[in-house]
Structures are given as C-alpha cells and as structure tokens.
GUROVEX-946434 format. One record per residue: y, z negated, x negated of N, C-alpha, C in turn; chain; residue number from 0. Coordinates in Angstrom, 3 decimals. Example, Ala and Ser with C-alpha at 12.3 -4.5 7.8 and 13.67 -1.06 7.14 Angstrom:
<donus>
@n.Y->-5.690	n.Z->-7.800	n.X->-13.190	ca.Y->-4.500	ca.Z->-7.800	ca.X->-12.300	c.Y->-3.300	c.Z->-7.800	c.X->-13.200	chain->A	n->0
@n.Y->-2.250	n.Z->-7.080	n.X->-12.850	ca.Y->-1.060	ca.Z->-7.140	ca.X->-13.670	c.Y->0.030	c.Z->-7.870	c.X->-12.900	chain->A	n->1
</donus>
This chain:
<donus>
@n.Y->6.312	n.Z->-11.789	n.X->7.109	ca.Y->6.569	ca.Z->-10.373	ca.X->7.258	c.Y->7.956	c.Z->-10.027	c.X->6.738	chain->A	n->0
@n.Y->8.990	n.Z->-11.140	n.X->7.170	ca.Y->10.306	ca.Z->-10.442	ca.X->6.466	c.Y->10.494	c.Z->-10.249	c.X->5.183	chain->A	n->1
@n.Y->9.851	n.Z->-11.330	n.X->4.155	ca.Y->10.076	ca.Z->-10.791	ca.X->2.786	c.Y->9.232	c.Z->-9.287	c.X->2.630	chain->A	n->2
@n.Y->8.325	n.Z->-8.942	n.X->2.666	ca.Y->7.580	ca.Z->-7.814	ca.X->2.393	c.Y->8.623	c.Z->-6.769	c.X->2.913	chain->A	n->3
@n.Y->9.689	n.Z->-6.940	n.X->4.258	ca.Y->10.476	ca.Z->-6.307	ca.X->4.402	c.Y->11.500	c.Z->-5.687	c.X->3.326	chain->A	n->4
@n.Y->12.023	n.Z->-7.270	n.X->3.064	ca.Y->12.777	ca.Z->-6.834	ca.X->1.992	c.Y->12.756	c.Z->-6.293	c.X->1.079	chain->A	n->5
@n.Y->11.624	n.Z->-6.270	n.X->0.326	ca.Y->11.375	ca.Z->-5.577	ca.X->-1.009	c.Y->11.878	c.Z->-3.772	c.X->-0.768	chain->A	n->6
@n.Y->12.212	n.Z->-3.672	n.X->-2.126	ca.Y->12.151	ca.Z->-2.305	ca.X->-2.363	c.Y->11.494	c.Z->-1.030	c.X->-2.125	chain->A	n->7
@n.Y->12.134	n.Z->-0.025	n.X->-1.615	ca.Y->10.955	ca.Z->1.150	ca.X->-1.624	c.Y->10.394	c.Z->1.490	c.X->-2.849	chain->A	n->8
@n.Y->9.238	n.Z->2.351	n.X->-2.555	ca.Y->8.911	ca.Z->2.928	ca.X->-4.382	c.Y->10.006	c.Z->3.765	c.X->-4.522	chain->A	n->9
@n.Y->10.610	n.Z->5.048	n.X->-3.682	ca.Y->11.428	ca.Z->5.452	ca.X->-4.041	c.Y->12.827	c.Z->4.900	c.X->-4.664	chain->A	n->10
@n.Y->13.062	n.Z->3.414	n.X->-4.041	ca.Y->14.378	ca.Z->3.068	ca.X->-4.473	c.Y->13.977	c.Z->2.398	c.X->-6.103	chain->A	n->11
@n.Y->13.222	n.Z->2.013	n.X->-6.637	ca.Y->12.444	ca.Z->1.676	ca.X->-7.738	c.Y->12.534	c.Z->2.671	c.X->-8.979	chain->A	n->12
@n.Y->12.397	n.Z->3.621	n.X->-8.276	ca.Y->12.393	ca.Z->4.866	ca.X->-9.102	c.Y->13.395	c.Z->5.447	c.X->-9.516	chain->A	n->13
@n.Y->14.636	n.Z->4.624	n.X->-8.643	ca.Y->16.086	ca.Z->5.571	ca.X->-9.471	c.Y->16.354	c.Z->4.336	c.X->-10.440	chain->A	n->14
@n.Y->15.867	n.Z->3.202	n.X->-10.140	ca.Y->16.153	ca.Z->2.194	ca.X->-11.101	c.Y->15.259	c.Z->1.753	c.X->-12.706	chain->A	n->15
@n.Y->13.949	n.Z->2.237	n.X->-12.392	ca.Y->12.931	ca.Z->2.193	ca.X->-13.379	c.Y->12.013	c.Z->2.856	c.X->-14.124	chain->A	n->16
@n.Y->12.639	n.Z->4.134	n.X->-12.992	ca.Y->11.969	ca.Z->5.622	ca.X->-13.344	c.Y->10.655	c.Z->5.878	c.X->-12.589	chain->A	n->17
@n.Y->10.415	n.Z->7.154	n.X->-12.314	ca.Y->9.053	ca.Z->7.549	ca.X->-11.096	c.Y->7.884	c.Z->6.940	c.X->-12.230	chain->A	n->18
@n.Y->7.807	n.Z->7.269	n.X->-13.406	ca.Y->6.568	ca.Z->6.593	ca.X->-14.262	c.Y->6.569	c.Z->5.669	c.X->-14.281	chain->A	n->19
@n.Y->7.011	n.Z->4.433	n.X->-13.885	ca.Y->6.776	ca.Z->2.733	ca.X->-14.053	c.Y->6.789	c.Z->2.474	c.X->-12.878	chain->A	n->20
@n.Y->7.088	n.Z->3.212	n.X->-11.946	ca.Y->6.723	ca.Z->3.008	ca.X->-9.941	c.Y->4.973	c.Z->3.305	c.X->-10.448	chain->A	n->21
@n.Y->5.063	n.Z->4.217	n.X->-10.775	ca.Y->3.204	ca.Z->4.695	ca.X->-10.714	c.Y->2.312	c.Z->4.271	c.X->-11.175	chain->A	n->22
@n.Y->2.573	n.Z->3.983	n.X->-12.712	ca.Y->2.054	ca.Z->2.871	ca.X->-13.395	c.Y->1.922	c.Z->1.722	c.X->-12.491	chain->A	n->23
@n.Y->2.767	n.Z->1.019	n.X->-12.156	ca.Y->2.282	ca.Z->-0.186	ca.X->-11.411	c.Y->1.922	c.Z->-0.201	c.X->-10.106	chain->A	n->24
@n.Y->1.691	n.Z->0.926	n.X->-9.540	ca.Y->1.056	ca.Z->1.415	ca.X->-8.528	c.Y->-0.622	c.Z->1.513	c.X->-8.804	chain->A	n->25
@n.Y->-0.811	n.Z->2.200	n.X->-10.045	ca.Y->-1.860	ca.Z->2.761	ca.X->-10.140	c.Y->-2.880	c.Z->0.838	c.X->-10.798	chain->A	n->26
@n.Y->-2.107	n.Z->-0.022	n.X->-11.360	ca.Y->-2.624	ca.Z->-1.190	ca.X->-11.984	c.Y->-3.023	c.Z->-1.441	c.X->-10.275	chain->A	n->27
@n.Y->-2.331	n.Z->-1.930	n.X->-9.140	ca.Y->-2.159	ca.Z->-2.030	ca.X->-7.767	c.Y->-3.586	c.Z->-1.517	c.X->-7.343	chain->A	n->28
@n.Y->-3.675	n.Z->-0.526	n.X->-7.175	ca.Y->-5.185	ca.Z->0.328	ca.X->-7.437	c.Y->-6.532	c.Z->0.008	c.X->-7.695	chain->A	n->29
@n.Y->-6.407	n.Z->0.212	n.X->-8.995	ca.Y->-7.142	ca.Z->-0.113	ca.X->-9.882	c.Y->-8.235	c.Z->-1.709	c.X->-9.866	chain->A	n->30
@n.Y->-6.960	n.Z->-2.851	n.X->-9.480	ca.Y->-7.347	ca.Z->-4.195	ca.X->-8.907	c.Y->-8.134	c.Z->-4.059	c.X->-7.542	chain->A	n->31
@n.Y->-7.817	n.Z->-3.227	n.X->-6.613	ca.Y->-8.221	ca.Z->-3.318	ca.X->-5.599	c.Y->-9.952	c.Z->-2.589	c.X->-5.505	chain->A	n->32
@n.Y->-9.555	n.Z->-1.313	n.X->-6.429	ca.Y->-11.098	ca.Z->-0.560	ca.X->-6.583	c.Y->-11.941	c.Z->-1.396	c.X->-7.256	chain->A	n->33
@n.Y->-11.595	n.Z->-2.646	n.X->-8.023	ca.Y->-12.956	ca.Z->-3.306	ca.X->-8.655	c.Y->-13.043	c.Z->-4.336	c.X->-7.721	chain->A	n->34
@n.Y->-12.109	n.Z->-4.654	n.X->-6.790	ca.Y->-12.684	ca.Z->-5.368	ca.X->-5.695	c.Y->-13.573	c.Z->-5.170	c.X->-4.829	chain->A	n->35
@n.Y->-13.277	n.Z->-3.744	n.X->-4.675	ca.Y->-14.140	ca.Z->-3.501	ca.X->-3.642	c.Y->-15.628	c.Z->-2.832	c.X->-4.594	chain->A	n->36
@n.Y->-15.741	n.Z->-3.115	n.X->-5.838	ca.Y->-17.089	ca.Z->-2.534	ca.X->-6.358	c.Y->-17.014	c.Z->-1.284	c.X->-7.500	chain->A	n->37
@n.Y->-15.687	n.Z->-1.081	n.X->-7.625	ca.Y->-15.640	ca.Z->-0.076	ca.X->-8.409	c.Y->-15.750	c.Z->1.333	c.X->-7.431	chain->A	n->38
@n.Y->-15.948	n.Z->2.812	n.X->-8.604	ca.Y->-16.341	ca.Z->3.723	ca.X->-8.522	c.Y->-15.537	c.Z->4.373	c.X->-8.262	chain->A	n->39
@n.Y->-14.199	n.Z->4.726	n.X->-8.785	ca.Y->-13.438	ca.Z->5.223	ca.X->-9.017	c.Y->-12.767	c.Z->5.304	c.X->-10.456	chain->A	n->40
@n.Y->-12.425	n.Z->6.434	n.X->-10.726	ca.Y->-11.557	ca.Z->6.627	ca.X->-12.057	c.Y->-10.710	c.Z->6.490	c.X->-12.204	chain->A	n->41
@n.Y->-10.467	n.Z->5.967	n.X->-13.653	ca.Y->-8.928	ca.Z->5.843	ca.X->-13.657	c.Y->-8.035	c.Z->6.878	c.X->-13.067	chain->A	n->42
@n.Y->-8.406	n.Z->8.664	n.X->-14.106	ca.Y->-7.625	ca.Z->9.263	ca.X->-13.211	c.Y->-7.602	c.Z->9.813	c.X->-11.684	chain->A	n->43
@n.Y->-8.336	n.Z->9.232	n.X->-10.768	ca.Y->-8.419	ca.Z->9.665	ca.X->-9.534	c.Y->-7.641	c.Z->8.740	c.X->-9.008	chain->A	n->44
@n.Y->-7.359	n.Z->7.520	n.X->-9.606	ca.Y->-6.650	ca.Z->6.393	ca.X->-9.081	c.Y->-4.688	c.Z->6.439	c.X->-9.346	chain->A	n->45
@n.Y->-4.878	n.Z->7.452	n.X->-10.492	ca.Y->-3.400	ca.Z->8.078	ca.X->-10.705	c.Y->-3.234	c.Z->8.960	c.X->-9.877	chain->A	n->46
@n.Y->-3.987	n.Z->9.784	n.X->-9.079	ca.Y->-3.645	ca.Z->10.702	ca.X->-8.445	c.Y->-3.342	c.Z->10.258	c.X->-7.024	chain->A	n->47
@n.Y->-4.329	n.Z->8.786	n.X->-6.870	ca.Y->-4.156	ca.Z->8.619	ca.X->-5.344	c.Y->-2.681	c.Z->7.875	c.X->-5.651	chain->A	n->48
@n.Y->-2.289	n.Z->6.900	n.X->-6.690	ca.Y->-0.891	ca.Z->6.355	ca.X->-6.953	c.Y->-0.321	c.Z->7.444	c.X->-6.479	chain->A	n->49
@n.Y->-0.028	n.Z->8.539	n.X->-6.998	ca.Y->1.196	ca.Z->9.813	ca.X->-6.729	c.Y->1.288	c.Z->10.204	c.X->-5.191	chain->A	n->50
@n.Y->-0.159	n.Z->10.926	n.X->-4.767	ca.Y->-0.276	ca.Z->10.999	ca.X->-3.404	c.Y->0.197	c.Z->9.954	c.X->-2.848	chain->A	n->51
@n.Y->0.150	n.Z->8.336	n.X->-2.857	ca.Y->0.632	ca.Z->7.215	ca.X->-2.019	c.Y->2.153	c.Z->7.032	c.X->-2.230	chain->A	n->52
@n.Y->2.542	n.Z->7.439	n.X->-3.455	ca.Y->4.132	ca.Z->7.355	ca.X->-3.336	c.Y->4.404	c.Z->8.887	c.X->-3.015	chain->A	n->53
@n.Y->4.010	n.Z->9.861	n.X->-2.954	ca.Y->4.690	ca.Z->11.309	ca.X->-1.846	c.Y->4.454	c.Z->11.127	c.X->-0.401	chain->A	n->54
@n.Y->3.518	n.Z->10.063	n.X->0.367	ca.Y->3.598	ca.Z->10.480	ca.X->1.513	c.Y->4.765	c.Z->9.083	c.X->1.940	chain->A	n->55
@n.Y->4.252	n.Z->7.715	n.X->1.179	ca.Y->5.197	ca.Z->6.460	ca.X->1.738	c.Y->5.943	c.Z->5.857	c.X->0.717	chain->A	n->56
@n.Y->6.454	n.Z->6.775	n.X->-0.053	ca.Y->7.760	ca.Z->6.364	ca.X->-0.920	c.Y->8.646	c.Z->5.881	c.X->-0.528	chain->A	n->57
@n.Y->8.694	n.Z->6.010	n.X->0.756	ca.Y->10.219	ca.Z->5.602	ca.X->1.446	c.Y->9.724	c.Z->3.721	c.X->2.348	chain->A	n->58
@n.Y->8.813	n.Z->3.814	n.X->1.479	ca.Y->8.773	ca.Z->1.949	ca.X->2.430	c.Y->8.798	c.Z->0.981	c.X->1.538	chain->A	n->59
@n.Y->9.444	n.Z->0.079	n.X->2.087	ca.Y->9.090	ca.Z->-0.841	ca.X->1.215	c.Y->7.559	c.Z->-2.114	c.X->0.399	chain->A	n->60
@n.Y->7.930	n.Z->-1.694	n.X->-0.658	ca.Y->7.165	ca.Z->-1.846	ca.X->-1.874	c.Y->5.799	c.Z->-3.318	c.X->-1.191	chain->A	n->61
@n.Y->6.746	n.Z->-4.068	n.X->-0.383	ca.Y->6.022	ca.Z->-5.229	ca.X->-0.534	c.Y->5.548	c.Z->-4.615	c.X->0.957	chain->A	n->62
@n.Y->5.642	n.Z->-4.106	n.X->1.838	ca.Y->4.911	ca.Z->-3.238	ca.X->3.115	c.Y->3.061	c.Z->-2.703	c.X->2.408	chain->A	n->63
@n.Y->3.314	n.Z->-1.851	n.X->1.306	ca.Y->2.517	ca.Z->-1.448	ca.X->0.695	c.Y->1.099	c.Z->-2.564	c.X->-0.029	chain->A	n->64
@n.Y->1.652	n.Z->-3.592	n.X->-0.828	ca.Y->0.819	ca.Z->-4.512	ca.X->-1.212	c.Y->0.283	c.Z->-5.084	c.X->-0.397	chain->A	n->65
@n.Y->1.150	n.Z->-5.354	n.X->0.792	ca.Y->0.467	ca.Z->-6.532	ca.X->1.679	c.Y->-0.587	c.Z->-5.583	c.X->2.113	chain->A	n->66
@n.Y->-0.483	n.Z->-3.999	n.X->2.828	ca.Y->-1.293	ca.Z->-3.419	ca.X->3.186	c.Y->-2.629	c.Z->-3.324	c.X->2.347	chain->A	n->67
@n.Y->-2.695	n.Z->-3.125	n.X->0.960	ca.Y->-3.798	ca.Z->-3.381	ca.X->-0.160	c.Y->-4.474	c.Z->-4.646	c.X->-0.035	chain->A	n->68
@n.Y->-3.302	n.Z->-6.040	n.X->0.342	ca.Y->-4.336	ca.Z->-7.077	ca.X->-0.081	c.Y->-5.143	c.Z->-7.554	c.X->1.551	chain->A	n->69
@n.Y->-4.627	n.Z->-6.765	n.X->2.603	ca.Y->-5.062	ca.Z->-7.014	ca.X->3.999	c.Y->-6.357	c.Z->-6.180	c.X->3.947	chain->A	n->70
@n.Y->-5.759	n.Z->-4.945	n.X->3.261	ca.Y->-7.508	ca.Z->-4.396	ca.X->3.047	c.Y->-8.681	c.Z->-4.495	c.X->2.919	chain->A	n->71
@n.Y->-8.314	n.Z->-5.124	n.X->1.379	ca.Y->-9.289	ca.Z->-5.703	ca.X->1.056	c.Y->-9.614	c.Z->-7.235	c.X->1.482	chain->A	n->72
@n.Y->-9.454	n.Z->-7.366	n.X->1.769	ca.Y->-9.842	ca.Z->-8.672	ca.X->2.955	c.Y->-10.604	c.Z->-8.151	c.X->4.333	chain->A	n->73
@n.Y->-10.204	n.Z->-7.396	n.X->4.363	ca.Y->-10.795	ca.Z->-6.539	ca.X->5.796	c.Y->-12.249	c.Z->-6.129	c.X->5.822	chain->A	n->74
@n.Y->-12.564	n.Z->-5.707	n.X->6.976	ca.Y->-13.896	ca.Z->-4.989	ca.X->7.329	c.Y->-13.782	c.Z->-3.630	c.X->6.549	chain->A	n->75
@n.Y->-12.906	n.Z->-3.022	n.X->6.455	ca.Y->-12.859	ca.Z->-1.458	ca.X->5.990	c.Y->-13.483	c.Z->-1.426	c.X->4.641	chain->A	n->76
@n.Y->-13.553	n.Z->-2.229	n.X->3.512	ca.Y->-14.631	ca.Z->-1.996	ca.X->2.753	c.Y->-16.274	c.Z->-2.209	c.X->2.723	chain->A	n->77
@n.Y->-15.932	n.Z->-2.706	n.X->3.760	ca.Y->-17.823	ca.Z->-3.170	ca.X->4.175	c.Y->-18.248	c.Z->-2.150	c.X->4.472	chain->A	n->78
@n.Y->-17.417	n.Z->-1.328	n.X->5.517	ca.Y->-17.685	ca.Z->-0.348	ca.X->6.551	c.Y->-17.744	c.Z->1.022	c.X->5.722	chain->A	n->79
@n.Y->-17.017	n.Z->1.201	n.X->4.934	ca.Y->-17.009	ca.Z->2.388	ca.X->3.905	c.Y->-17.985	c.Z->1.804	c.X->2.383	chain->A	n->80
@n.Y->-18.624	n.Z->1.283	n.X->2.660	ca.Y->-19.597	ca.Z->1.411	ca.X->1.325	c.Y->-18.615	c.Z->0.401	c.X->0.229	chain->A	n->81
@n.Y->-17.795	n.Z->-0.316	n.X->0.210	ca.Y->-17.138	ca.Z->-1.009	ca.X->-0.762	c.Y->-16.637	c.Z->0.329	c.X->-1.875	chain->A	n->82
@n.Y->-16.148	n.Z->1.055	n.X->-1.275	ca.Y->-15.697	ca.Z->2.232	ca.X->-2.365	c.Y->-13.828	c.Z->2.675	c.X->-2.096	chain->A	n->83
@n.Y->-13.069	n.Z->2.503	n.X->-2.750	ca.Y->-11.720	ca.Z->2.526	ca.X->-2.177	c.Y->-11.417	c.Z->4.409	c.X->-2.128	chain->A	n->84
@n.Y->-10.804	n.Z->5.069	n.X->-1.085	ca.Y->-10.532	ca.Z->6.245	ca.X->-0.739	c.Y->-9.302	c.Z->6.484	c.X->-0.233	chain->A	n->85
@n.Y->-8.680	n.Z->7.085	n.X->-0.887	ca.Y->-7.407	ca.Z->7.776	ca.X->-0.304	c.Y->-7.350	c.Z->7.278	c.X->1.140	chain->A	n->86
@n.Y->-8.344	n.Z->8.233	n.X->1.821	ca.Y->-8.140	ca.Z->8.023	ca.X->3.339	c.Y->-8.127	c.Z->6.326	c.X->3.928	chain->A	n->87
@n.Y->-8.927	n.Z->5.575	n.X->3.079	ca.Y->-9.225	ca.Z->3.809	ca.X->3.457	c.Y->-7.279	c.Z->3.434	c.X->2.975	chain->A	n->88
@n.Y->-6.986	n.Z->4.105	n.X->1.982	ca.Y->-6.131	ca.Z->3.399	ca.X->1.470	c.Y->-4.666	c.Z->3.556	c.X->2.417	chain->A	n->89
@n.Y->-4.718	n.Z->5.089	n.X->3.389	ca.Y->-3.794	ca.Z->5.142	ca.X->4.015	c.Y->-3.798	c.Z->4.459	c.X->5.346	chain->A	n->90
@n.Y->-5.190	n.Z->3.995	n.X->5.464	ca.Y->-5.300	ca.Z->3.614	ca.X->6.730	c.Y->-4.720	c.Z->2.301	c.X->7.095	chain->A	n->91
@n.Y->-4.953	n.Z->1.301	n.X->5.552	ca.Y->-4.001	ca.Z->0.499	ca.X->5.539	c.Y->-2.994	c.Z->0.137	c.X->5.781	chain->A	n->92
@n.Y->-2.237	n.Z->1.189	n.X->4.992	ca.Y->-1.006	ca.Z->0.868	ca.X->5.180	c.Y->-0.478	c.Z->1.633	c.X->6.310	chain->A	n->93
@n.Y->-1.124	n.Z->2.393	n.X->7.195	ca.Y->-0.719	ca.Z->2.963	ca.X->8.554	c.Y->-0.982	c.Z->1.667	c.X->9.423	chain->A	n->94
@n.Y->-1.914	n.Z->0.761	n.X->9.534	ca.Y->-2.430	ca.Z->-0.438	ca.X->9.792	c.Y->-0.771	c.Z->-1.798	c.X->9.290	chain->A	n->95
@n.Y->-0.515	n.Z->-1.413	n.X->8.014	ca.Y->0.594	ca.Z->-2.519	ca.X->7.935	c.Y->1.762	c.Z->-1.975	c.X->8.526	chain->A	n->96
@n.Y->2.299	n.Z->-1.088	n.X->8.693	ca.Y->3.202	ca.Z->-0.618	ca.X->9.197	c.Y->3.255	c.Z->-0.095	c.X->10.607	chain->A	n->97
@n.Y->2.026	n.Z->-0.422	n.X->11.240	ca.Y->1.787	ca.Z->-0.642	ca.X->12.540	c.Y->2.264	c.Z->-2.233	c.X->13.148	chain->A	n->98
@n.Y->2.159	n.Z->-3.166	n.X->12.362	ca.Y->2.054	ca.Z->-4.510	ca.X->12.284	c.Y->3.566	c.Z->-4.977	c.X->12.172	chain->A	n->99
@n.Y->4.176	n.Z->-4.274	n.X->11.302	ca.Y->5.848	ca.Z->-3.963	ca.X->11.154	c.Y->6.351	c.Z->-3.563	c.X->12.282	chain->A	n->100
@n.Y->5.955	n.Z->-2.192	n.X->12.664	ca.Y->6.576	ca.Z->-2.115	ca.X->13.970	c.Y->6.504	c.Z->-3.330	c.X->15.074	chain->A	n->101
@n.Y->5.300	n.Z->-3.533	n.X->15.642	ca.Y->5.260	ca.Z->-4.649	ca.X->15.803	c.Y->6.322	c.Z->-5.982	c.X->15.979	chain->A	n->102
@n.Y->6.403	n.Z->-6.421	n.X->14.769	ca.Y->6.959	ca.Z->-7.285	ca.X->14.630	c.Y->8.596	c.Z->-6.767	c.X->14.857	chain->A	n->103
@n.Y->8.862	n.Z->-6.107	n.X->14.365	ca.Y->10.012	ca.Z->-5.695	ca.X->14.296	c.Y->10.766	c.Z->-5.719	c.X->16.186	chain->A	n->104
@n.Y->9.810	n.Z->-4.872	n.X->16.446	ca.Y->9.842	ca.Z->-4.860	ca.X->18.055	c.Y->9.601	c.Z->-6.336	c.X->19.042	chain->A	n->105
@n.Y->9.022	n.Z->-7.588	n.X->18.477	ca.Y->8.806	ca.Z->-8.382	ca.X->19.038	c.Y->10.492	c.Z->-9.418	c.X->18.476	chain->A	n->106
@n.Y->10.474	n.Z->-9.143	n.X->17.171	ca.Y->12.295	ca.Z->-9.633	ca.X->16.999	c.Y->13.332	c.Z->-9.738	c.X->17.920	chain->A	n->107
@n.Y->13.125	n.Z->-8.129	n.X->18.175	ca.Y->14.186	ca.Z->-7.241	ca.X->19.035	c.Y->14.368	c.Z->-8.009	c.X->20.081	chain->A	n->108
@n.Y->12.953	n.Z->-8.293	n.X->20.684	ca.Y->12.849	ca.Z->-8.855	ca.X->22.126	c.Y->13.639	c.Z->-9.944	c.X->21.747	chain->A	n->109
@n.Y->13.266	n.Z->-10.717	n.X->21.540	ca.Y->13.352	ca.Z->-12.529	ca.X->21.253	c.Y->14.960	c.Z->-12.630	c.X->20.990	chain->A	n->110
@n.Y->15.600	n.Z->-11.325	n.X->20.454	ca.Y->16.905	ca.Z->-11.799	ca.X->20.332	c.Y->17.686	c.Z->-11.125	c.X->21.522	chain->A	n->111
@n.Y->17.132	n.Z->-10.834	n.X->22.160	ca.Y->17.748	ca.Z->-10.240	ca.X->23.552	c.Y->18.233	c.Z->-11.286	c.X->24.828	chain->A	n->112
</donus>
C-alpha cells in the first residue's frame, strides 16, 4: 500500500507532463481494462471517462488509482455488471481503494501510538 501511496497525483503529473499525457495514459489505463472485462466501449467514451476520472480524483495519487483498476478487475464487479466497464463500476473502485487507504492509513496511526 505505501508505494501506491507514493506515487504522484494526476494532477501533480500534469504540471510536469501536461493534462494531455495524464489522459492519454489514463485513457491506454482504460482501454486495457475494458477489453478485460469484454470490451464494449469506445475509444471515445473511454476519453471521456479518462477526463471525468481525473476531474473528480485528480488529486490522488496515481498509483491509488491503478491499483483500484487492477483490484477491479479481479473483482466480482465485472461479473456482476455484465463484464462491461462504466464510469459508475470505475468509481466504485477507486472509492473501494481509497476506502482501503483510509484504512490502512488509520491502522498505521494506531500501531504507532
């Protein structure tokens, strides 16, 4: 969990590499995950959910985000939704990894008390 910590936000990425190469490799991020789960999504719907996913959690870090994608898809949530990737599956994730963060973060706290 701590490296995924460390990584970069998309936002902090973006003063360094520019908002188009955060998205771009957001949207490749995507893209891998929608033919995992079966396809059926477009490219450009998959740029749009990239943008939407960096306006609502731009501010987390980068590797928070992947792990949430590759826990996904590992998960029940594509079985359960038809193997079709959705905005809403995709936030649930990472509301799901950053539940897991807190978490941890909070179980740190303890342990060093």
């Amino acid at each position: 969990m701590g490296v995924a910590l460390a990584t970069p936000t998309m936002v902090g990425l973006s003063r360094e590499h520019g908002r188009g190469e955060v998205l771009a490799q957001l949207a490749v991020s995507l893209s891998y995950a929608n033919s995992m789960l079966g396809g059926g999504m477009a490219d450009e719907v998959l740029g749009v959910m990239a943008r939407s996913l960096y306006e609502e959690y731009g501010g987390v870090p980068l590797g928070v985000i992947a792990t949430a994608i590759r826990r996904g898809m590992a998960g029940k949530a594509g079985v359960v939704n038809g193997h079709k990737l959705t905005y809403p599956m995709l936030c649930g994730w990472v509301e799901a990894e950053l539940r897991r963060v807190e978490e941890y973060n909070y179980n740190r706290h303890q342990s060093l008390k």
